[in-house]
N, C-alpha and C positions, 0 to 999 in steps of 0.2 A: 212684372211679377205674374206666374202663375198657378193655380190653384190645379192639383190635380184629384181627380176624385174615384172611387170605385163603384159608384151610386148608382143606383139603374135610376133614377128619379130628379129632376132639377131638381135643388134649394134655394127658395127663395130667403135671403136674408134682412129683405126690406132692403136694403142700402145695392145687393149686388143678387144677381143669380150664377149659383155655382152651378154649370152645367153638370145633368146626370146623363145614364145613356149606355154607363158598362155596362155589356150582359145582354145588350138589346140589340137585337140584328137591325142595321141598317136596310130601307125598303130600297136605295138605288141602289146599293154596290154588295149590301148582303152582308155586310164585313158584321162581325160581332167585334167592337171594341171591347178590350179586359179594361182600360179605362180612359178617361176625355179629361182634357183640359179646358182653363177657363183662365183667359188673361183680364187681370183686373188692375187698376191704379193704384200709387200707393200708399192714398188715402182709401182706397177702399178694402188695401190690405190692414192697415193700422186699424180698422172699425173692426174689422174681421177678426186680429186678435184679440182684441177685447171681448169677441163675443162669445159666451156661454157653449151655441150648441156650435160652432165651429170648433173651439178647444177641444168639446166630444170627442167629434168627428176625428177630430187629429190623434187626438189620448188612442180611440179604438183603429186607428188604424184605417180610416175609410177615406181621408184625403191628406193630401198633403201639399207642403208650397217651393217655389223653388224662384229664383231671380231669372233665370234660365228656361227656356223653351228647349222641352224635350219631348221625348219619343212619349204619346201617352201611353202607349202599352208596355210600355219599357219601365217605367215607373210604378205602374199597376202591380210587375210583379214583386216588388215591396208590400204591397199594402194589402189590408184583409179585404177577403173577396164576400162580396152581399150574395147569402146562395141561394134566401127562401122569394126574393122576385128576379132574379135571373130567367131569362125565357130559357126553356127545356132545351135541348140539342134535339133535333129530331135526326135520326136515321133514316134513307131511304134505302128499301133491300131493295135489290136489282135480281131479277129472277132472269 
């Protein structure tokens, strides 16, 4: 099972951490992920639908689950994108 998310931010669930990380450039490879996955068990999915602020997350749109390994970015562009901690794009002009 996995958990995909749009979160620039881990969540910790007590039982699981849902990786965060969209939006945030990568320091080896630079890539800005649109969003990351998190494979969990599935006792730790069954805790997770019970739980209040994952329901949220899923109600608004900021993660979702799938039985299948897929493309996280590919996924991402389903789901609402978190814009106020997304790191800025910078521009570099070339003169």
């Amino acid at each position: 099972m996995y958990i995909y998310s749009t979160l620039s931010q881990n969540i910790d669930f007590g039982f699981v951490v849902v990786n965060g990380g969209a939006g945030v450039t990568n320091r080896v490879s630079l890539d800005t992920p649109n969003g990351v996955a998190t494979s969990v068990t599935s006792e730790q999915f069954n805790l997770l639908k019970e739980n209040e602020s994952f329901k949220s997350f899923v109600k608004n749109g900021y993660m979702s689950h799938s039985t299948f390994k897929n493309n996280a970015d590919n996924v991402a562009k389903d789901l609402a994108k978190e814009t106020k901690s997304n790191q800025k794009e910078v521009k570099a002009e070339v003169k």
